[in-house]
N, C-alpha and C positions, 0 to 999 in steps of 0.2 A: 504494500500500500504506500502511495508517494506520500512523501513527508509534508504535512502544512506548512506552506512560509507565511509570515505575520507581514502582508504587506507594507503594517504602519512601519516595519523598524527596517523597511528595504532598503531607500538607500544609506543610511546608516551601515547597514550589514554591509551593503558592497563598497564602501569608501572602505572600512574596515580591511575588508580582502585585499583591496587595492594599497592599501596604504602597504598593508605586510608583503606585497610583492617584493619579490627582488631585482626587479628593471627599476632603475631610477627614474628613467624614463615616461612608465605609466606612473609611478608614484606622484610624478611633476604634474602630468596630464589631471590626477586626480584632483589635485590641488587648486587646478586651475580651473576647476569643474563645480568650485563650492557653492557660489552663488548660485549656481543651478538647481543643486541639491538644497537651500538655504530656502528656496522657492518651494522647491518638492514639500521639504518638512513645513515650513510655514513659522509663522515668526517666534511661537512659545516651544515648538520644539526644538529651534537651530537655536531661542538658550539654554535651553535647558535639556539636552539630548548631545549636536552640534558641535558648540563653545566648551562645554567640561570636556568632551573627549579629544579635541583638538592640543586643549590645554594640558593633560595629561599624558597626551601620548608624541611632544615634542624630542624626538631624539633623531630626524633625517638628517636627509645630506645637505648642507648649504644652500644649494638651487634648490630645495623643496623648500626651506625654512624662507628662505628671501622671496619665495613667491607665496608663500602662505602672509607674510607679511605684507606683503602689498594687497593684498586681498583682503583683508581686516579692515586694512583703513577706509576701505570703500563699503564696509557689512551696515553701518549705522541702520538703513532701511529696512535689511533684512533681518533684524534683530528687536523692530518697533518703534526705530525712531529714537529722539533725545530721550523720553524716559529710560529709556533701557537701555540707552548705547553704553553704560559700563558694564554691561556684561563681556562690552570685548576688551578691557583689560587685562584679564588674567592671563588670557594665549600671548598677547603683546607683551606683557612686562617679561614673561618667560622668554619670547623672542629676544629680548631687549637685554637679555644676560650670557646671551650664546656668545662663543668662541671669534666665531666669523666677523671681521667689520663689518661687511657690506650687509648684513643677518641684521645688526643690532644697529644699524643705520636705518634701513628701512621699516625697524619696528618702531625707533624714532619717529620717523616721519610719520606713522600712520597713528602714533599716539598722538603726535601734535595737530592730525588732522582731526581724531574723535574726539581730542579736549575741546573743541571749539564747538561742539555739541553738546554740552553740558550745562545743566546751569549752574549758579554759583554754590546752591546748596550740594551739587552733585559733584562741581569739584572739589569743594572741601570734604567730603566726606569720603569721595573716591579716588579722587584723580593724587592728591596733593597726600594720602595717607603713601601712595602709589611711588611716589618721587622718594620720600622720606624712605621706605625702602629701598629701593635702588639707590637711595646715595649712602644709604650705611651699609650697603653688600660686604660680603667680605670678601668677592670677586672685584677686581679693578675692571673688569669688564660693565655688571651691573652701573656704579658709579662713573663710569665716562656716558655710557646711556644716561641716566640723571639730568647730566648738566645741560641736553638738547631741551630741557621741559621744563625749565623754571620760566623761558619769559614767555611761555603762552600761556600759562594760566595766571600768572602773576596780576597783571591787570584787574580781575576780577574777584578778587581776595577780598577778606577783611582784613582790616590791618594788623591783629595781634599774629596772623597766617602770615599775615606779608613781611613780616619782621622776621619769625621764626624759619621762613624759606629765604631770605636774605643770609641769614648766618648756617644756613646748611651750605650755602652756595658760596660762603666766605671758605668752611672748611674743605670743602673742594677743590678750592684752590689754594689751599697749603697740605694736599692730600702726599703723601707720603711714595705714591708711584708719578713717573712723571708722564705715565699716559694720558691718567685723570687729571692732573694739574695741566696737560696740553689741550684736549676736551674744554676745560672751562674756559683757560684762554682765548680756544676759539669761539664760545659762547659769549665770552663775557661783555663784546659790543651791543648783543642783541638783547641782554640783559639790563645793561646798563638804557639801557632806549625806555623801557618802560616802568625803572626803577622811578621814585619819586628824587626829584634836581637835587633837593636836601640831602638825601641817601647816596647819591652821585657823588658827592664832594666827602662825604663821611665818611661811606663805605667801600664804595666803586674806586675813587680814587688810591686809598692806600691799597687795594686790593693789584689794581694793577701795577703800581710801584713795585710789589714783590715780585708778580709776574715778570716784569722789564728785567728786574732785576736775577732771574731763576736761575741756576748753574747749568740747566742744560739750554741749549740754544734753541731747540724745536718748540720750546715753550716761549722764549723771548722773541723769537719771529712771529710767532701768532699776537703777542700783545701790541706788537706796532699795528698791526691793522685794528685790534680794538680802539687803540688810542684813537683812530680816526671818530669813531660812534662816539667817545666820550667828548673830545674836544670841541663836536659840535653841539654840544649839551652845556658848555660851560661858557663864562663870558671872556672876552681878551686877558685880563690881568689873571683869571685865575688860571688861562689855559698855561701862562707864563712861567706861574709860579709850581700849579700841581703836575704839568705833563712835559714841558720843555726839556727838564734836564735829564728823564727816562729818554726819552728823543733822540737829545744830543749824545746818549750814552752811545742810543740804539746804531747812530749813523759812523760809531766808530768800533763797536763790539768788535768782537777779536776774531768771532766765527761769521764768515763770509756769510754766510746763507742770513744771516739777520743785517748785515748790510746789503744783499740784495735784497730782502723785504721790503729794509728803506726805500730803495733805490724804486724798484717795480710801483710801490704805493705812493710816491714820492709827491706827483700830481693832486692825487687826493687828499694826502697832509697839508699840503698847502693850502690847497679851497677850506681845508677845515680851522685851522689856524689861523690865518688871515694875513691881510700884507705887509702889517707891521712886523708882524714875528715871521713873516718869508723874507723879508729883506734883511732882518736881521739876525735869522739864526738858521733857516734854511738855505739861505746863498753858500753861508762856507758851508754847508754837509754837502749840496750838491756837488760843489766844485772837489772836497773832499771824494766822492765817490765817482765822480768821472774821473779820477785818477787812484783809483782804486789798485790795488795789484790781482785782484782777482776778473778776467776776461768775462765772466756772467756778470761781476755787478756792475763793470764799465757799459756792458750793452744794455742793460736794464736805464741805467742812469742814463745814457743815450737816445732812449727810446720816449724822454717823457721831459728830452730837452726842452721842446718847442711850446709843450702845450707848459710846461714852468716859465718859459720868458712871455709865453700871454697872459699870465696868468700875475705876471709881478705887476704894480703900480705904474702908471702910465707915466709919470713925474718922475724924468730922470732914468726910464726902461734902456731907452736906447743907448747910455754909457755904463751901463751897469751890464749889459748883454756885452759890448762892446770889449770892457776895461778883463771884467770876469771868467764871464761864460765863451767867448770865441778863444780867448787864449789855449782853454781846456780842447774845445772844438776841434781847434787846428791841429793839436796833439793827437788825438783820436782819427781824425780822417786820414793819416796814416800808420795808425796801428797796428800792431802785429799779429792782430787777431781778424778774422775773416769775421766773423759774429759781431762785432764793435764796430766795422767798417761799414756793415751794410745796415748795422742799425742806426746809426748816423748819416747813412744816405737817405734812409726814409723821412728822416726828417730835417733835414738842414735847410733844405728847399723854403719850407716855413716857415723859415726866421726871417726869408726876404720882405715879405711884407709888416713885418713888426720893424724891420731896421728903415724901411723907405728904400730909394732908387739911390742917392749919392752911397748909402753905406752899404748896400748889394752891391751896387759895382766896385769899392772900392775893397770890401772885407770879405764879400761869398763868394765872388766869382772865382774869384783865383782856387778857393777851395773846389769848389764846382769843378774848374777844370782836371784839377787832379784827381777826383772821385770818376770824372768818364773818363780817364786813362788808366785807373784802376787793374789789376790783373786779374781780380774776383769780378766773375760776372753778374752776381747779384748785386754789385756797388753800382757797377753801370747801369744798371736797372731800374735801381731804385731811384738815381737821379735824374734820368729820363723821364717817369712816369712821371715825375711832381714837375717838370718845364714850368708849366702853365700859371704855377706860383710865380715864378721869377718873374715869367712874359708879363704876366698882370700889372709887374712893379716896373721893371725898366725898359720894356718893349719888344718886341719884335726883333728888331731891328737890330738894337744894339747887343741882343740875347745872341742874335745869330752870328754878329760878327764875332765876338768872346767865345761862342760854341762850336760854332760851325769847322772852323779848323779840326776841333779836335774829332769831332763827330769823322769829318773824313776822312782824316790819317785812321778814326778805327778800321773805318772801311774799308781800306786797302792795307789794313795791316798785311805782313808778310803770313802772317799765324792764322793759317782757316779756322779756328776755333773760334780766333777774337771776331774777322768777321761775319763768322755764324751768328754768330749773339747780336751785334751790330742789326743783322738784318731781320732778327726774330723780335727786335725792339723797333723797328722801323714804324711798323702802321701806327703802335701808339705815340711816337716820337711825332708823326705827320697830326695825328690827334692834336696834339700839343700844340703844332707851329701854324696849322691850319694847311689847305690845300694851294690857296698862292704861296709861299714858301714853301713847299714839296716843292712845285713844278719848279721854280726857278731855281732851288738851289738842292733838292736830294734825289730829282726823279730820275735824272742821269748816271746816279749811283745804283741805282734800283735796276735799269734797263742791263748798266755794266755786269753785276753781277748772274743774271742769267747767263752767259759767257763766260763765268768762272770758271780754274780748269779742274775745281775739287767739285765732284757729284753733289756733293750734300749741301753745297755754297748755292747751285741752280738749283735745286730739287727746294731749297727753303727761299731761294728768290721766289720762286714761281706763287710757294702759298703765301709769299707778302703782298704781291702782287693783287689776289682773291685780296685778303682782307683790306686794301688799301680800297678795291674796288666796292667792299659793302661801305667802306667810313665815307668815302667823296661818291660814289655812284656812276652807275652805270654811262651816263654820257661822259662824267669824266673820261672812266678806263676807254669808252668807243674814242677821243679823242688825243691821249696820252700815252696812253701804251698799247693798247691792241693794233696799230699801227704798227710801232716797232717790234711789237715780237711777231705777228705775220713776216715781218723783211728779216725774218730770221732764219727763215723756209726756205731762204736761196741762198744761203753763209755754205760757204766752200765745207766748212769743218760738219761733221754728219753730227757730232753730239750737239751741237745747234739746234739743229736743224731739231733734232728731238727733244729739247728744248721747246720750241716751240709746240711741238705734241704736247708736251707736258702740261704747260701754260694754257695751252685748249680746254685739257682736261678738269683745270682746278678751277678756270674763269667762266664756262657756258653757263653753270646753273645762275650764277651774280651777274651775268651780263644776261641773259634773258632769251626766250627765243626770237626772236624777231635779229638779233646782232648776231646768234648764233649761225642762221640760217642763210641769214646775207653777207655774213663777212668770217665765219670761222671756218662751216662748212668748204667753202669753194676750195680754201688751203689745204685743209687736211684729202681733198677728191683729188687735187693735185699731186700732192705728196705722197699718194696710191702707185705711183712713176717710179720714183726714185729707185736708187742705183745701190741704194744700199738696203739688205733685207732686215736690219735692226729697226729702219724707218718704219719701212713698210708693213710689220709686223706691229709697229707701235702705234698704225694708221688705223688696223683693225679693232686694235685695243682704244682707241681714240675712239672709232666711231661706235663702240660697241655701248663709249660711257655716254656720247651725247647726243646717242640717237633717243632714250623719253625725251629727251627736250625738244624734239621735233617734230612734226605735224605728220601723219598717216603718209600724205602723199608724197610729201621729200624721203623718206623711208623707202617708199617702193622706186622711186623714181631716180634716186637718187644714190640711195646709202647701199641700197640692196645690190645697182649694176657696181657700183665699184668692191663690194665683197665680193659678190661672184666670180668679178678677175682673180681678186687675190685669191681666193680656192683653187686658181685656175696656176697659182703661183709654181716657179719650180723649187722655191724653199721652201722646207717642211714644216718651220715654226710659222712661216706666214701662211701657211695653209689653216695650220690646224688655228689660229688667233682668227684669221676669217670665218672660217668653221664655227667657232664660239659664238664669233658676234651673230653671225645667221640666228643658231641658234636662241640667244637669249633675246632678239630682239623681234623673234616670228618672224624671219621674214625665209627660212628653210621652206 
């Protein structure tokens, strides 16, 4: 006789089997199947059936636990909504003590999503007994979870709660591992944001002084970016007095990695501080850390040059950049370090409109030129792309005479590598300069190096060529260059000559049909003749690419009678590339 199944406790039963398999696999699948099952049971039995056994039975592998965790944060509904949503703490807090960071990360997040579900009676009753465990675990695991959860429910406390989660939050951060005391540090800006201003200056302050101050450095690099959240909580004089000289320690600390914290945050120190204590006590840490001996914090500090000289006082910017900051500048633009250089080319461009037209041409240029002579080709790169900065400030004109030299000696360097790079920066250079300076002064370098004798110098002319032709458009390329590389089809030299195939093949679909059918076509039906069977094989391949782009009846009338010669070829590569194109294009 078959056994009765109790359909109320099904799928309960079968999460059960599933969970006990031994594929991690389905175990994950089940996991990610709860709401489903959350639905099946209905809302009094996914608490009270669901949530205990989920709670009880946490001992998977990482990916199950990390994805049961994200799945909690989103149960509120299927558990009855805010009355009931602490029934999902007990799976979460357990989550929130496991082994794994990325586990007790994301049971974090999903508890700081369900607290916001609560009301106040239910976070003090549930939420904040909740905390208070976790921060007195005798795992350092439990108590770095903790410190993600004091400033979302803090807000909504009484205050003798709000005091007593203040000084758990104090001891945290003279916790005895430096995991937890790293945890708070990284908390402790977002705490500090909804702490009361009074308890800021009381509490928060000496708290982080010791942080700044902590023996291992992984915890002193997280308090300089709190410092940001507190400083803008506090007024000028006391940001002077309470958080300057942690600051000024931080921007000369012994372990690199907290002078690049400075360095990277650098920007945002300063908006939070203000101009008086930027000018006078962030000037020398900057200049301090662009001359840094470690190659990360010089690029960090490099990279946050431009938006710090906007960001200083208009009264006196311009000699103070000048006297200061370009000194350091000029040292860095040739650097020994590839990372320093190019993060200084990103931004130096920048500086020209905070300096004006007399002090670009007289103080960046010269830097400028030596950045696009560069050996690193992300230096050249990066100064090309920002042009349009300068051109804004001293002109056109005067950009191009100061530039232009160097731009062309790259051009023709000896080294095909350098002008590889040179021509793979071309369209956005032309960007920059606009389309009357192309044609007058780079479109001749464009044309030249299709006729390179290195393959990969044509084969990347050709695709500058396309994009030059999407940035100025298609009557441009019908009047500038599709001319010259047609009259490339009768160049004595056959790699020309297939050059221009090439050029065919990367410009029809951007030049259009109509240019295609009247001026590309005719060339490539001609070059069906030639005397060399590398062409003529490259004819087939040519029309095999631009025959969609042509109208039914140039296809029969047209493209088909000159395949069918080449089928008729006595070379067997141009046979069989004819053969192709017949085929892909129907017309076999």
């Amino acid at each position: 006789m078959a056994a009765v199944v109790d359909d109320s406790l099904y799928p309960i039963a079968v999460l059960i089997d599933e969970l006990r398999n031994e594929d991690v696999q389905l175990r994950l699948n089940s996991i990610k199947k709860l709401s489903t099952i959350a639905l099946a049971l209905g809302v009094e039995r996914t608490r009270n059936e669901l949530l205990p056994f989920l709670t009880d039975t946490i001992y998977d592998e990482d990916e199950v636990l990390l994805a049961l965790a994200e799945q909690l944060g989103s149960f509120s509904a299927l558990v009855g909504g805010p009355p009931h949503v602490h029934c999902l703490l007990p799976p979460l807090e357990n989550l929130a003590t496991m082994e794994e960071t990325v586990v007790r990360e994301k049971a974090v997040e999903s508890l700081c999503a369900v607290s916001q579900e609560h009301s106040q009676a239910d976070l003090e009753t549930h939420f904040v007994p909740l905390i208070k465990r976790l921060a007195n675990g005798d795992w350092f695991t439990s108590r770095t979870s903790a410190c993600g959860l004091f400033s979302v429910c803090y807000p909504r406390l009484s205050n003798p709660i709000k005091s007593e989660l203040c000084q758990n939050f104090k001891i945290l951060c003279t916790d005895d591992t430096p995991m937890v005391r790293r945890a708070a540090a990284s908390k402790l800006g977002e705490f500090a944001k909804v702490v009361e201003l009074e308890d800021v200056r009381s509490e928060i302050v000496p708290v982080f002084a010791n942080l700044a101050a902590d023996e291992q450095d992984s915890v002193r690099l997280l308090a300089v970016e709190a410092c940001i959240s507190i400083a803008q909580l506090l007024k000028h004089d006391e940001v002077e007095k309470m958080l300057m000289p942690s600051l000024r320690q931080a921007a000369e600390d012994k372990s690199w990695r907290v002078r690049y914290m400075m360095a990277e945050k650098f920007a945002e120190l300063q908006r939070a501080v203000g101009p008086d204590i930027s000018r006078k006590d962030l000037l020398p840490a900057i200049h301090n850390l662009l001359k840094d001996g470690e190659a990360e914090v010089r690029t960090a500090a490099a990279q946050r040059i431009k938006e710090f000289c906007e960001n200083l006082p208009e009264e006196g910017r311009q000699q103070i950049i000048i006297k200061q900051i370009l000194p350091c500048v000029k040292e860095l633009v040739s650097d020994g370090s590839e990372h320093v250089k190019s993060a200084m080319a990103s931004v130096i461009m920048g500086l020209s409109p905070i300096l004006g037209k007399d002090n670009t041409v007289e103080h960046l240029l010269p830097l400028y030129l030596m950045q696009l002579k560069d050996e690193c080709p992300e230096v050249r790169l990066n100064i090309i792309s920002n042009l349009e900065c300068v051109n804004q400030v001293i002109g056109i004109r005067q950009l191009s005479q100061s530039l232009l030299p160097a731009i062309v000696e790259l051009a023709e360097d000896d080294k095909w590598r350098v002008r590889l790079a040179i021509i793979e920066y071309m369209p956005l250079l032309a960007g920059q300069l606009g389309v009357e300076f192309f044609n007058e002064k780079l479109n001749s370098l464009c044309m030249a190096w299709l006729m390179d004798h290195v393959y990969a110098i044509r084969e990347a002319a050709t695709i500058s060529l396309r994009k030059l032709t999407q940035k100025f458009g298609k009557s441009w390329a019908q009047s500038m260059i599709i001319p010259k590389v047609l009259d490339m089809s009768n160049d004595p030299n056959y790699l020309h000559r297939m050059t221009t195939l090439f050029s065919i093949n990367v410009l029809h679909d951007v030049c259009g049909k109509d240019i295609t059918t009247k001026l590309l076509l005719p060339t490539v039906q001609r070059m069906a003749g030639d005397a060399v069977a590398n062409v003529r094989f490259n004819v087939a391949k040519t029309l095999q690419e631009i025959g969609p782009a042509l109208d039914q009846s140039t296809l029969q009338n047209d493209v088909k009678v000159v395949l069918e010669k080449l089928c008729r070829d006595q070379d067997i590569d141009v046979k069989y590339f004819a053969q192709q194109a017949l085929i892909v294009l129907c017309l076999n």
